[in-house]
N, C-alpha and C positions, 0 to 999 in steps of 0.2 A: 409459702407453700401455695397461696391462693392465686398467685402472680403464675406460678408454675402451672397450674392446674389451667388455668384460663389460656395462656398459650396453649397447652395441647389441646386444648377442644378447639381452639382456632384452628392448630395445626388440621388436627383432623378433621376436620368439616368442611376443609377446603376442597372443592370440587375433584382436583386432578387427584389428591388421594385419596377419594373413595372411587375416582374412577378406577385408579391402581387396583385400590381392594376389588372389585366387580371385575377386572381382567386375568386376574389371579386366581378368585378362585372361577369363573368361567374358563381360564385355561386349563385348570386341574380335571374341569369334567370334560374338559374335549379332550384333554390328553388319552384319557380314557378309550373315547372314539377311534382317535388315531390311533392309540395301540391295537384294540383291536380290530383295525384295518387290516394294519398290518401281520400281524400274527393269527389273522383267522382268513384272511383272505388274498394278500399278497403272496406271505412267505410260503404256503401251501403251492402255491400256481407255479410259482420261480420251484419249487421242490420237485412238481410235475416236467418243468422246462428241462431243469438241468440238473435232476437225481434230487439227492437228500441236501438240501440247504444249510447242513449244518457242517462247519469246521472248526469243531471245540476239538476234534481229537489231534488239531497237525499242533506240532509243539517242537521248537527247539531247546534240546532239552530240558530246564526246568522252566522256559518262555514259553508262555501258554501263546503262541502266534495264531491259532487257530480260533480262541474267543474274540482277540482283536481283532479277527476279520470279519466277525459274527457283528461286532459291534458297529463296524463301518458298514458293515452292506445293511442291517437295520435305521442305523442313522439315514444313511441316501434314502432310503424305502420310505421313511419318516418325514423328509426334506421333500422330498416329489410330492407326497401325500397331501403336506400343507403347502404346498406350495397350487393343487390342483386346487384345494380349495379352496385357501384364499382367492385365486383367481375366478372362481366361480361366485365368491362371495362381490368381488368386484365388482362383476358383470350384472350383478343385480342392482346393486346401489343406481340412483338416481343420477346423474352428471349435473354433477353444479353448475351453473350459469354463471361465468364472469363475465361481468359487465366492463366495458374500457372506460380507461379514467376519461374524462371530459377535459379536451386542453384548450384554451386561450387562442379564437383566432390569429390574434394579431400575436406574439409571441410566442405562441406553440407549448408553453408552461400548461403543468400540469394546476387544474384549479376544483374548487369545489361543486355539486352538481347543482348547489342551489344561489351560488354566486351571481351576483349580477355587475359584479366590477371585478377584473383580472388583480389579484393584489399584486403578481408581478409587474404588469405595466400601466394598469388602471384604468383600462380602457372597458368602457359600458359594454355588456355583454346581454345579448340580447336570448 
């Protein structure tokens, strides 16, 4: 039981899942956000654009087709949302610098930045 016990705290203290957990629940308070984007400020303007926003009442007969349209056109509304702000969230970040690998005059191999001999052809590298 103690063998058990020590893997999961390994499991668990490992970096990527407690990044998990910090994504999860930060997802659950944005979801929030985005809902009410959506429902307090989206679906109001689209109700302005084009009448009352809502088709829960069109139904073939006992097929509610009218709530699954409610659901698609809030899903898109939801998809556009995070999709603006991820992209804004992008735009903020930093841009990484990559550096180019350093290659081997004489050979063209890719080599180390602190090498002083190519270990492909082993020519002094200055």
């Amino acid at each position: 039981m103690g063998k058990l016990l020590k893997e999961f705290k390994e499991f668990a203290m490992r970096g990527n899942v407690i990044d998990l957990a910090v994504g999860v629940v930060i997802g659950g308070a944005f979801s929030a956000i985005v809902t009410s984007v959506v429902e307090d400020v989206f679906t109001p303007l689209i109700g302005m654009i084009f009448g009352q926003p809502d088709f829960s009442g069109i139904q073939l007969g006992s097929i509610m087709i009218g709530n699954f349209i409610n659901a698609v056109i809030n899903f898109l509304i939801v998809a556009v949302c995070l999709f603006a702000v991820v992209k804004a969230i992008n735009k903020m970040k930093k841009p990484v610098e990559v550096k180019a690998p350093r290659t081997c005059p004489y050979c063209k191999q890719e080599i180390a930045d602190d090498a002083t001999r190519c270990p492909h052809c082993t020519s002094e590298l200055k």
